[in-house]
C-alpha positions in Angstrom: 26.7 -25.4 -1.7 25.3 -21.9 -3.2 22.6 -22.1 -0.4 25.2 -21.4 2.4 24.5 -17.7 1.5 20.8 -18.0 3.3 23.3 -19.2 7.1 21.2 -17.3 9.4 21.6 -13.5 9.8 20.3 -11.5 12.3 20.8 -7.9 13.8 19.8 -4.8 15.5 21.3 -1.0 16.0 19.3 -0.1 19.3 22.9 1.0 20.5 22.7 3.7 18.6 19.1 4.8 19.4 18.6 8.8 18.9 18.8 9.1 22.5 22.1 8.4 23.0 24.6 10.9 22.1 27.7 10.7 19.8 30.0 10.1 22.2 28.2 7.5 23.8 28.2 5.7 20.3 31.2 5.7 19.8 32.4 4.5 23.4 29.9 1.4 22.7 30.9 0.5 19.3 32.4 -3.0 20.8 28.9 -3.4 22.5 27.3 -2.8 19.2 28.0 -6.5 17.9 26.6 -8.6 20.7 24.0 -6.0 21.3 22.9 -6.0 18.0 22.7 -10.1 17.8 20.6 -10.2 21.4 17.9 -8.0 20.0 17.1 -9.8 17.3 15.2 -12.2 18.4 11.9 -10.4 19.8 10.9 -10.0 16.0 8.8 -12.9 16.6 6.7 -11.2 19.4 3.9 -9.3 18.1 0.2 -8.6 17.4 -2.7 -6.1 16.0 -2.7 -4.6 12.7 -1.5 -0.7 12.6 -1.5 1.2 9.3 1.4 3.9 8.2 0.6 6.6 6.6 4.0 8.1 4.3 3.6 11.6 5.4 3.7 12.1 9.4 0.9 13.4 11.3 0.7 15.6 14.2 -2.9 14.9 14.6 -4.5 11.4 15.7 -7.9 12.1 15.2 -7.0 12.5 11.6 -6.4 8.7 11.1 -9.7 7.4 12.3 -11.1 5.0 10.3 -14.5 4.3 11.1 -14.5 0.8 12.4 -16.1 0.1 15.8 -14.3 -2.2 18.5 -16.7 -4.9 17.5 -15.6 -5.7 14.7 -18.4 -4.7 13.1 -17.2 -3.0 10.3 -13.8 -4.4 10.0 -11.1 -3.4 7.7 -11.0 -5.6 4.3 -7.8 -6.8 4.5 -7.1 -7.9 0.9 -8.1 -4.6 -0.4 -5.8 -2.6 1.5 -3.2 -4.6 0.8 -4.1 -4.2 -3.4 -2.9 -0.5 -3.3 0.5 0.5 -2.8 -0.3 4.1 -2.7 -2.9 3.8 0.8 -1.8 2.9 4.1 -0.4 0.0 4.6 -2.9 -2.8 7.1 0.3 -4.7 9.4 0.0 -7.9 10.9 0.1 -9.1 14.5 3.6 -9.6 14.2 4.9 -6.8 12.6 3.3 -4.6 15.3 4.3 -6.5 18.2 7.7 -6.4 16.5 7.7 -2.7 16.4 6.2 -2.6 20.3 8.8 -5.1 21.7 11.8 -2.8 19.8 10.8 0.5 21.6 10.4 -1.3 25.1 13.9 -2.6 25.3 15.4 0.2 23.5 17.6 0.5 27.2 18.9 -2.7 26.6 17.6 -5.8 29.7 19.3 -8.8 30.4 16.5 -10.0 28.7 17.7 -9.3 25.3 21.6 -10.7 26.4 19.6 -13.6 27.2 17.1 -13.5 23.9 21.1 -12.5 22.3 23.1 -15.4 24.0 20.7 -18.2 22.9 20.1 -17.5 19.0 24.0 -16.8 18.4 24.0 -20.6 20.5 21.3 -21.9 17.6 23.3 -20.4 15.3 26.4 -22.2 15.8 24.1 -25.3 15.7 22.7 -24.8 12.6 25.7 -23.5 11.0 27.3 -26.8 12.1 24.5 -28.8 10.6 24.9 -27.1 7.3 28.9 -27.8 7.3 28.6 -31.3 7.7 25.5 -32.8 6.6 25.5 -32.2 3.1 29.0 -34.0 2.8 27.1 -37.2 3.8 24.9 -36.8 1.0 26.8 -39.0 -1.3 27.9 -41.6 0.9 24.5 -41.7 1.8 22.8 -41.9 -2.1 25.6 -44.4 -2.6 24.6 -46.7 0.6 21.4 -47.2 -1.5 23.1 -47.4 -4.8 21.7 -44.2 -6.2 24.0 -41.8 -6.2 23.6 -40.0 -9.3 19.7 -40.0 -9.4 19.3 -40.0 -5.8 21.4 -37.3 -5.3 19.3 -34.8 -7.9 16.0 -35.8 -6.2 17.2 -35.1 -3.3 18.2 -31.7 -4.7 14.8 -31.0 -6.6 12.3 -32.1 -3.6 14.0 -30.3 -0.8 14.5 -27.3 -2.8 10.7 -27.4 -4.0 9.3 -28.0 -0.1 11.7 -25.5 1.1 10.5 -22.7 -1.3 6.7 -23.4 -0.4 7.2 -23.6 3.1 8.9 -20.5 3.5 5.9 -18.4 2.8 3.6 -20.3 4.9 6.1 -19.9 7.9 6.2 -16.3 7.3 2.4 -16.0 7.2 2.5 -18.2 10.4 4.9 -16.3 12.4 2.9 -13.0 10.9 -0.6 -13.8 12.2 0.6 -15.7 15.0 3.7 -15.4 16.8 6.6 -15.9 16.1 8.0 -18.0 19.5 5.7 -20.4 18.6 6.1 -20.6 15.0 9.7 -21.4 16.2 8.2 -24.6 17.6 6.7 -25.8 14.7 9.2 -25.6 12.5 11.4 -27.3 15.4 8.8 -30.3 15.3 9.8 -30.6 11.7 13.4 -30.9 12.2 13.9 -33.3 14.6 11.0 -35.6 12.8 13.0 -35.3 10.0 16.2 -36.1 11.2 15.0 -39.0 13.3 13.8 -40.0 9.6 16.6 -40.1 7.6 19.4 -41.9 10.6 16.5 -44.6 10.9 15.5 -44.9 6.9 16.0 -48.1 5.4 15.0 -46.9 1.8 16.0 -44.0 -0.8 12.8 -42.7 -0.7 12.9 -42.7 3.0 15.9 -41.0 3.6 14.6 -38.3 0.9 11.6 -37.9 3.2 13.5 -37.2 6.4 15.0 -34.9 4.1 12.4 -32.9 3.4 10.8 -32.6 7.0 14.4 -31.4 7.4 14.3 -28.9 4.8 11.2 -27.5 6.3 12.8 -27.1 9.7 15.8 -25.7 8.1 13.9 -23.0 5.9 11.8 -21.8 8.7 14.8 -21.0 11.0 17.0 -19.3 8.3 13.5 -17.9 7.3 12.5 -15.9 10.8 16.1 -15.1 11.3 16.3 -13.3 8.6 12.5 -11.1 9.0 14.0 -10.8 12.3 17.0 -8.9 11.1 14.7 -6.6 8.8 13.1 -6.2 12.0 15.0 -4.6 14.0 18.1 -3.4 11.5 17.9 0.2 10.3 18.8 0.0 5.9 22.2 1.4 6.8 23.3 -1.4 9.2 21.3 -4.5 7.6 23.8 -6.2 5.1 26.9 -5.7 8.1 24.6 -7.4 11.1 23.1 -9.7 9.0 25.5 -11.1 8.2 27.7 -11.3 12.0 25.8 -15.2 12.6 27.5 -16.7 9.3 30.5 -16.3 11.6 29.6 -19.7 12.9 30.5 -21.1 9.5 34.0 -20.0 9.4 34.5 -21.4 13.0 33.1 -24.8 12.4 34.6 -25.6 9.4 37.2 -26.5 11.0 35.9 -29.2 13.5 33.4 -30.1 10.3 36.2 -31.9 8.8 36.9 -33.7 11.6 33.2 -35.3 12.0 32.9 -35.2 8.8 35.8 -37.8 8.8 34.6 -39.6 11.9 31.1 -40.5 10.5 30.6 -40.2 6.3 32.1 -43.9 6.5 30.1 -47.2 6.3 26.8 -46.5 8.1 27.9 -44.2 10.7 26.6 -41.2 8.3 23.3 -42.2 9.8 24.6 -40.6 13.5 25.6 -37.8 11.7 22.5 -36.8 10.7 20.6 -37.6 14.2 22.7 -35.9 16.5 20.9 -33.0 15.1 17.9 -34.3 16.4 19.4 -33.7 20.1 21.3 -30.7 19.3 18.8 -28.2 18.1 16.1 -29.2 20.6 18.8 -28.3 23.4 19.7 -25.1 22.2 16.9 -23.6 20.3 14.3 -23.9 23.6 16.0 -21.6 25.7 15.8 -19.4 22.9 12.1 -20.5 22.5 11.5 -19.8 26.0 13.1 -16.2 26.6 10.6 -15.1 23.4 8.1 -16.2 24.9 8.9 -14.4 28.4 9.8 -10.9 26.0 5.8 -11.7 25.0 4.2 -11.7 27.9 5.9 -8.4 29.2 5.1 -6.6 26.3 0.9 -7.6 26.7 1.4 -6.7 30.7 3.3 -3.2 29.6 0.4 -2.5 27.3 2.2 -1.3 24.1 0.5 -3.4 21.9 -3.1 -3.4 23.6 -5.1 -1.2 21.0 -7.6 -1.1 19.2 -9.0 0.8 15.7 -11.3 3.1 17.5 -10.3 6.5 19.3 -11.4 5.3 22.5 -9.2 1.9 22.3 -6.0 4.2 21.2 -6.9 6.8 23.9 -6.9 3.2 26.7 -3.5 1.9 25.2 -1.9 5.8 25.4 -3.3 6.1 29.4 -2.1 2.7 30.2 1.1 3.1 28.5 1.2 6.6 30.4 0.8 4.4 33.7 3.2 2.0 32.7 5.8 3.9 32.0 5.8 2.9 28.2 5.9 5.1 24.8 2.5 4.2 23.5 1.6 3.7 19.8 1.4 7.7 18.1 1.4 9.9 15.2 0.5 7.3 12.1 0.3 4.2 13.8 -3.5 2.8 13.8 -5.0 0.0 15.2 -7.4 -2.3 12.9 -10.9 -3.4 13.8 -11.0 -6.0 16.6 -12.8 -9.1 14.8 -15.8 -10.7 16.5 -15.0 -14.1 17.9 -15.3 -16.6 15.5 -15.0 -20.6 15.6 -11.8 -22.5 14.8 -12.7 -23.5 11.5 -13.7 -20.3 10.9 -10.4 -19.0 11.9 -8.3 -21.4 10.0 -9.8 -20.7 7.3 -9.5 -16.8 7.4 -5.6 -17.9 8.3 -5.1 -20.1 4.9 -7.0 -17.4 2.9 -4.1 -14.9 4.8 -1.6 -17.6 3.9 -2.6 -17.9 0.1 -2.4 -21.7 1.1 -4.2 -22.7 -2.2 -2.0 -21.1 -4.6 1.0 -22.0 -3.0 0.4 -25.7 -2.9 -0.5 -25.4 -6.7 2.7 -23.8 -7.1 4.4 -26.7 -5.2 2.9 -29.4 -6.6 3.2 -28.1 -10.3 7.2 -27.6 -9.8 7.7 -30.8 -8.2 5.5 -32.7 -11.2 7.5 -30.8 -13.7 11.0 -31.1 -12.2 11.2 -34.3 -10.2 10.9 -36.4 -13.7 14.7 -35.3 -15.0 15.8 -36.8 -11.5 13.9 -40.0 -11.7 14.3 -41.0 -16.2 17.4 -42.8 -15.4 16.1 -45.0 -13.5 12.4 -45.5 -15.0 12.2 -48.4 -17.6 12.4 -46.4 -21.4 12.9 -43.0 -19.9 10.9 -40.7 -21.2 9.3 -42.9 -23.6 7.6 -43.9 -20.1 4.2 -42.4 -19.8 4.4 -41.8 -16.2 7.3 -39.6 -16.5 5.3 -37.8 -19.0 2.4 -37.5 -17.4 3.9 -36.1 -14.3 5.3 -33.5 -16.5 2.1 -32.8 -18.2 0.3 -32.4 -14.5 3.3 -30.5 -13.3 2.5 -28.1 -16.3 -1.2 -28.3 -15.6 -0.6 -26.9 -12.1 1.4 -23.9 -12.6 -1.0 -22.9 -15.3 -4.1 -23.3 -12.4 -1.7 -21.2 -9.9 -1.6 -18.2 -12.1 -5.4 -18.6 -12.3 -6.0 -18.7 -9.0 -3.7 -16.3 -8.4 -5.6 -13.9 -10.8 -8.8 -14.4 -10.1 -9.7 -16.7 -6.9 -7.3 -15.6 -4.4 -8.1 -12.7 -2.3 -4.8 -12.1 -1.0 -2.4 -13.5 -3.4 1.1 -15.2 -2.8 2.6 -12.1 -5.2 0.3 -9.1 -5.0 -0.1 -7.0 -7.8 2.3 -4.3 -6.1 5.2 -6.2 -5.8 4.4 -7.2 -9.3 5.3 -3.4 -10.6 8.0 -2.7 -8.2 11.1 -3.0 -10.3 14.0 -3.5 -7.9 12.3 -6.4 -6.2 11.5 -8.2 -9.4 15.3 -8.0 -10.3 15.8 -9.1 -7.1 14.2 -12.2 -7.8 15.7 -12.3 -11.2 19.5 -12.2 -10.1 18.8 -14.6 -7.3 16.7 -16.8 -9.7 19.3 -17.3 -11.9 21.9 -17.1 -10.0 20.7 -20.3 -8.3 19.6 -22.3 -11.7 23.2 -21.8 -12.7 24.9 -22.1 -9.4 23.3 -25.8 -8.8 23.8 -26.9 -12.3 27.4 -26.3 -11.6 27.6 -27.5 -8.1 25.1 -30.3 -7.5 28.4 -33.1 -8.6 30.6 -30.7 -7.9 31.6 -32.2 -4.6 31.2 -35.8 -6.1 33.3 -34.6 -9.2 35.8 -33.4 -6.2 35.7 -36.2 -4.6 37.1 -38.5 -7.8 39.4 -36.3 -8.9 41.7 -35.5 -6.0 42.9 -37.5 -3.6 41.7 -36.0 -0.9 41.1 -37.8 3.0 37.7 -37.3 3.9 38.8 -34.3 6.0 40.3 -32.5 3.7 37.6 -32.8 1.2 35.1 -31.4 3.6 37.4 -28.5 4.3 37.3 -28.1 0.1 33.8 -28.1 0.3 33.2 -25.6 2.6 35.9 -23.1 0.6 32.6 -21.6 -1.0 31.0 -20.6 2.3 33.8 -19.3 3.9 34.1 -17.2 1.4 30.4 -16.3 1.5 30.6 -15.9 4.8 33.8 -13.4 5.2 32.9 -11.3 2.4 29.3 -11.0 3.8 30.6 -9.0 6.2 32.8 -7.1 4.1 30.1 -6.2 2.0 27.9 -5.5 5.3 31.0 -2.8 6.3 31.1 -1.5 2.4 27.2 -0.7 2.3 27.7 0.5 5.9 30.2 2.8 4.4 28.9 4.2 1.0 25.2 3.4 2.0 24.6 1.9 -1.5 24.5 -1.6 -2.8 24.4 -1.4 -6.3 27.7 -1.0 -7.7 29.0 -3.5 -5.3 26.5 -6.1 -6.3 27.5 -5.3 -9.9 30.7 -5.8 -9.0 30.7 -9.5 -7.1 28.4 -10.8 -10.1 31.8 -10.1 -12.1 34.0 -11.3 -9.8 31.7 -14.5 -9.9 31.7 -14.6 -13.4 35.2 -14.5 -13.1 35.3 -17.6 -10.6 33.5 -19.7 -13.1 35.3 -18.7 -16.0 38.7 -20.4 -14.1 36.9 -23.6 -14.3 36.9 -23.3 -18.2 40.1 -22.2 -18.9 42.3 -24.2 -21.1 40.8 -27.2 -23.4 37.5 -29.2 -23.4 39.9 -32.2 -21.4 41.2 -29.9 -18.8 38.1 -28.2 -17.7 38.4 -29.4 -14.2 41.3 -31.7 -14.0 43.5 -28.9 -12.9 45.3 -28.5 -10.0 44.3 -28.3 -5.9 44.7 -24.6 -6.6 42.5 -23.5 -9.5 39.7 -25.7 -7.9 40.5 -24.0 -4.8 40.5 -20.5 -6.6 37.3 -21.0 -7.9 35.3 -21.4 -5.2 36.9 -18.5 -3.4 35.9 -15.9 -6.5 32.6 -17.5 -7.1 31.8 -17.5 -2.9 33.1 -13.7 -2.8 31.3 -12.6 -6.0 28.2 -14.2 -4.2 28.3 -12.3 -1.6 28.4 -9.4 -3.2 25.4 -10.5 -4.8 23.2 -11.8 -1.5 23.5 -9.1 0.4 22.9 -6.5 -2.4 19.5 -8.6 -3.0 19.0 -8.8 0.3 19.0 -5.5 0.7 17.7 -4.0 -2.2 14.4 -6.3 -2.2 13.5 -5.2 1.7 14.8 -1.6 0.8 11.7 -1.3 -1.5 8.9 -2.3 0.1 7.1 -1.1 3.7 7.5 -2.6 6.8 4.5 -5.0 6.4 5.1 -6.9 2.8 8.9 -7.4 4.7 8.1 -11.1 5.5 6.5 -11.5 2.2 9.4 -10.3 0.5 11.9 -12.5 2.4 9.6 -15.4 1.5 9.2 -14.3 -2.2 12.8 -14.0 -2.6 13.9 -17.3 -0.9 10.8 -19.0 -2.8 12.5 -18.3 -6.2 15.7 -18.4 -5.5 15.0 -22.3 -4.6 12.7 -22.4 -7.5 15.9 -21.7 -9.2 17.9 -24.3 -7.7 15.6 -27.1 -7.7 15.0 -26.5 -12.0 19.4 -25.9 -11.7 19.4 -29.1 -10.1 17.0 -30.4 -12.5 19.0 -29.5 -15.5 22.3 -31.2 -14.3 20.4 -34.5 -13.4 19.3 -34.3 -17.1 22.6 -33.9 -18.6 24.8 -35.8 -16.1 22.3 -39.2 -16.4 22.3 -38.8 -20.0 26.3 -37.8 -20.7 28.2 -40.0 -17.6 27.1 -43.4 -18.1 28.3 -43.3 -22.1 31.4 -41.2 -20.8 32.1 -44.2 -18.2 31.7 -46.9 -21.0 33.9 -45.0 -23.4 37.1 -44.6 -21.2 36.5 -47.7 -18.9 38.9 -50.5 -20.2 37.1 -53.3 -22.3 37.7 -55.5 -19.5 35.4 -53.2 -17.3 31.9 -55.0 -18.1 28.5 -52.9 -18.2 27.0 -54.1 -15.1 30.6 -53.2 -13.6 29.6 -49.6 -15.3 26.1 -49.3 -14.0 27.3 -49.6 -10.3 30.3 -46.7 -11.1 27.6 -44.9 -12.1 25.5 -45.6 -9.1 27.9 -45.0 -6.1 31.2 -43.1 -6.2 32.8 -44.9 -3.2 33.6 -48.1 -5.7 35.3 -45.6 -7.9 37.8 -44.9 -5.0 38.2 -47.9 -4.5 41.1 -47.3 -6.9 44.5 -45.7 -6.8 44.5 -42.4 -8.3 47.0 -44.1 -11.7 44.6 -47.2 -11.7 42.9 -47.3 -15.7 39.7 -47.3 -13.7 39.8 -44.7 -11.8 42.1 -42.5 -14.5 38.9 -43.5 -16.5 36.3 -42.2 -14.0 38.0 -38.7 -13.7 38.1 -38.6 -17.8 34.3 -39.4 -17.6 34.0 -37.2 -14.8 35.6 -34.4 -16.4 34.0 -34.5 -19.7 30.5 -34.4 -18.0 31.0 -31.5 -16.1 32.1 -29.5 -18.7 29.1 -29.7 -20.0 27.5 -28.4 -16.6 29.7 -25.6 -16.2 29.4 -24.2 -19.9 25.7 -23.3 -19.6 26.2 -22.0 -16.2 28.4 -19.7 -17.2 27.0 -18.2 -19.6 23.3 -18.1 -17.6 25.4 -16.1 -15.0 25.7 -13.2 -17.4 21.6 -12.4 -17.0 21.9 -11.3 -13.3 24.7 -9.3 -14.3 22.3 -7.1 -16.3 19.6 -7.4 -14.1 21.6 -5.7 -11.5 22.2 -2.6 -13.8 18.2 -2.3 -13.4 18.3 -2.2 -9.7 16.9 1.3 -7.9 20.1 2.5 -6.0 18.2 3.3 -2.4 20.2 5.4 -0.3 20.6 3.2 2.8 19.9 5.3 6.2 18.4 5.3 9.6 15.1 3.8 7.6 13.5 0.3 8.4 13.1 0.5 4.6 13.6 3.1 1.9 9.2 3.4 1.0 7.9 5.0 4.3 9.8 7.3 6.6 10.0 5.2 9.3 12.4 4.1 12.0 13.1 0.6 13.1 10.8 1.2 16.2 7.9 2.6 13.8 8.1 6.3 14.4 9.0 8.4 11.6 12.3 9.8 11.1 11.2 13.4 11.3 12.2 16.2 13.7 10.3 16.3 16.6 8.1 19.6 17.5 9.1 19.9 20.7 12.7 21.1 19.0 14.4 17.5 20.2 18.5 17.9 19.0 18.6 14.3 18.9 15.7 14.0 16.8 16.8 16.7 14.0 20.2 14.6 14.2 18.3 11.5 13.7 16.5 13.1 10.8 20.0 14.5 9.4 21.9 11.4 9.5 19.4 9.5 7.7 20.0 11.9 4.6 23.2 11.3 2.1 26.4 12.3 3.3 27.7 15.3 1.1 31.4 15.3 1.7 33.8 12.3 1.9 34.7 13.6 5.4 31.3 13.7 7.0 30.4 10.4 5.6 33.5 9.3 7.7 32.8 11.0 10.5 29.2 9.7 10.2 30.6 6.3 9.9 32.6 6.6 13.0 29.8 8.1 15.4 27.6 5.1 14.2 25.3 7.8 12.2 
């Protein structure tokens, strides 16, 4: 449930471009939403690598840099990309990016259309995400392996989801991104199509993981997408508008949640997917695609690293009608053409490919066996099991090698490395994750035994946690909107989350989560709040601290961990719930209860409700039940402490009119700086992106959209 934070955001704040005036801001503030959401999704359209220089430049001769239009001498991309302190080399796709925002700064029914269709994909996938995982253990069970099944399914999709979300950012980088919509598509309706046809555990955990894939990638180029195109000040608020979805659908979840989790019909709930994002995500596809082809025919993006090639793009865009590409913005050398397998090799060397398969495989070796010991013959006395482990430890050991010293453009460059607010990025959401999967991977199941809940209402329960994600997203958005900070609000939901699990503990060792509807109930909304305090500030903070380029990176990064995290939370609470339920079970089951009778309560919750909630057997189960969480929860607590700290460590960026807090840089790529010709609207633009002094102008900055 923890991974509802990563529901897709997206965003923009072309509305209130420094060529509109303060009035007209504020007469277009109930524009701004839907504006905002349709401009989003022209991140993926982009190509040709510029550099940006920190200081601005009146002068383009003075950012030549010797490479001829054949590609001759081209730029080394691995070693500009070692030194924080140069200029930065950007991708195809951040360019483009960049070009597509200042050609549809006016606004085109274009964008409504390019708006229109991802808030429509939106609604899909946030409907996907409120229902599927309540089949999860009706499906486990249906194979009679709910309680390893279940924690595999947790570890592998976890794993494949962190590994592909770097290669999808590379992809969508050096390609675009339209297309890498496509691919990842392919993967999610394989994968659904998968799991409503498997026949086997290890089946439906495949299907899963194709799914996972598909999943990632869209929540993944959402998300660049919003970083895009969303100024520092206005990220956490927009970003978070499409969890709206959530809140909405809950409420028809339940109801098809209901309709379906019973006998085998779980199997349609999963493959309706398989129609549904097709049908909405291709108009989406398509309109990306159009936005790409008008920005090659305007000519924004047509340059090239020599003088001559800028001075063609500047004349055509002078033709055109079109800002061209000025002050620090330079092209790189044009390569010479090469074969295929020449190119996809120079695109896995971009992509790190090698490292980050060592990274996935050595995870999924190491973790996967915790998952699988209660069901291998002599647990880890079995030499497989151990030898997976040993291989999985093997493999991370060969990543940081080839990390160090065979990559030439590593997964995690040396300058992310040393920058301090991104690492305790990663820490907080790192941990946040290992503690919020050992605590919520039974959770629902625990739920689900306990109460005596219909089907509906316990998938309205279950989606408590991201409703309250969701709303408090956008409160936080509005906060960081407001005081243009995020770290004393992140410090303060990591509290408030501490405080959410600390209800689960309160009283004795026995009525740890036997209590009431309501402190179940509470819990979930403090720990879902608290969180997002602490997504958004991580969110923010981690894109706040780098330049535009290493954005996708750091969005990957951060979503690599933080599921690196869950899988080894996930991990854990296999471990303990495999080795603590089964002798919990045969303790408080009456004597007349027989093991084999104990082995399938173990295996599949649904013959555990068989019983009326005052039956000895099912008064047993919730004992068993009860007494094994306890043990989940105590750790997890006190984990939760460590992103607390971290978050004191956090750089406080002031949030402004910035794409990120490193360069001085708008949205659009031009720097925030006022213009020579004496522009009013760009000294205001300059002003406004500097911290408010007084309480009153920071409202009245606040109100004007500043």
């Amino acid at each position: 449930m923890e991974s509802y934070h990563t529901a897709t955001w997206l965003s923009d704040s072309t509305c209130f471009s420094r060529h509109q005036s303060q009035t007209a801001r504020v007469g277009r503030l109930s524009v701004f939403l839907l504006t905002t959401m349709s401009s989003s999704g022209p991140s993926n359209l982009a190509y040709g690598h510029v550099s940006y220089s920190p200081l601005p430049s009146n002068d383009d001769d003075d950012l030549d840099t010797d490479v001829g239009v054949d590609g001759n001498d081209a730029i080394d991309e691995s070693d500009a990309l070692t030194d924080a302190s140069s200029d930065y080399i950007q991708s195809q796709g951040v360019t483009r990016m960049e070009a597509v925002q200042r050609a549809t700064q006016n606004g085109s029914a274009t964008m409504w259309a390019v708006g229109i269709s991802i808030v429509v994909c939106a609604w899909a996938y946030s409907l996907d995400k409120s229902t599927t995982p309540n089949y999860a253990p009706f499906a486990t069970s249906s194979f009679a392996q709910h309680s390893s099944g279940l924690a595999t399914l947790q570890i592998a999709t976890n794993i494949i989801s962190a590994v592909s979300k770097p290669f999808v950012a590379k992809i969508s980088d050096i390609t675009s991104r339209p297309y890498t919509y496509l691919f990842i598509l392919a993967f999610y309706v394989v994968g659904y199509v998968v799991v409503a046809t498997c026949r086997t555990i290890s089946a439906y955990v495949t299907g899963e993981v194709f799914v996972s894939i598909g999943s990632a990638g869209l929540d993944l180029l959402n998300e660049i997408i919003v970083g895009d195109l969303t100024p520092l000040e206005w990220r956490g608020f927009v970003s978070s508008m499409l969890s709206v979805p959530f809140i909405i659908n809950t409420w028809f979840a339940g109801k098809i949640v209901a309709a379906l989790a019973t006998a085998e019909k779980w199997r349609w709930g999963y493959g309706m997917f398989a129609i549904i994002m097709p049908v909405v995500l291709l108009p989406a596809i398509a309109t990306l695609i159009r936005l790409d082809i008008m920005a090659q025919r305007q000519g924004i993006v047509n340059i090239a690293s020599s003088n001559a090639a800028r001075r063609r793009a500047r004349a055509l865009a002078e033709v055109e009608g079109v800002e061209a590409p000025h002050g620090a913005v330079v092209a790189r050398a044009v390569r010479p053409q090469t074969t295929w397998t020449q190119q996809l090799h120079r695109n896995l060397t971009e992509i790190d490919a090698g490292g980050l398969i060592l990274l996935g495989v050595g995870w999924a070796f190491l973790l996967l066996p915790f998952s699988m010991k209660s069901q291998i013959d002599g647990g880890w006395a079995n030499p497989v099991l151990r030898t997976m482990a040993v291989f999985g430890v093997a493999f991370l050991v060969l990543y940081i090698f080839f990390e160090r010293f065979v990559s030439r453009i590593p997964s995690a460059p040396r300058r992310l490395l040393l920058n301090r607010t991104f690492i305790m990025a990663i820490i907080i959401d790192f941990v946040y994750f290992v503690a919020g999967q050992m605590r919520g991977t039974y959770f629902a199941s625990y739920v689900w035994i306990v109460q005596d809940f219909t089907l509906q209402n316990w998938t309205y329960f279950n989606n408590t946690m991201t409703i309250a994600l969701c709303v408090f997203g956008i409160v936080v958005g509005l906060l960081q909107r407001w005081t243009h900070h995020y770290k004393r609000l992140q410090i303060f939901g990591l509290t408030v989350k501490l405080i959410g699990m600390g209800v689960l503990l309160v009283g004795t060792q026995d009525s740890v989560a036997a209590g009431s509807t309501g402190v179940l109930a509470l819990s979930q909304v403090l720990i879902g709040s608290g969180g997002a305090f602490s997504v958004v500030g991580s969110r923010v903070a981690s894109q706040a601290s780098v330049p535009h380029q290493d954005l996708a990176l750091v969005v990957a990064l951060l979503a690599l961990w933080s599921k690196v995290g869950a899988a080894i939370g996930s991990a854990v609470a296999a471990t303990i719930w495999s080795a603590r339920m089964p002798v919990y079970l045969r303790q408080y089951m009456p004597a007349s209860v027989s093991d084999d009778q104990v082995k399938v309560f173990f295996g599949d919750i649904r013959r555990i409700r068989e019983y009326d909630m005052q039956d000895p057997i099912r008064q047993a189960a919730i004992l068993a039940y009860q007494r094994t969480l306890y043990h989940l929860i105590v750790p997890a607590f006190f984990l939760s402490f460590i992103p607390l700290v971290a978050a004191c460590f956090q750089t406080d960026y002031y949030l402004g009119k910035q794409q990120n807090a490193v360069m001085n840089v708008g949205v659009d790529g031009r720097h925030v700086t006022p213009d020579p010709s004496g522009d009013d609207d760009s000294d205001e633009s300059l002003v406004a992106s500097l911290p408010p002094k007084v309480r009153r102008e920071r409202f009245l900055r606040f109100w004007a959209g500043k």
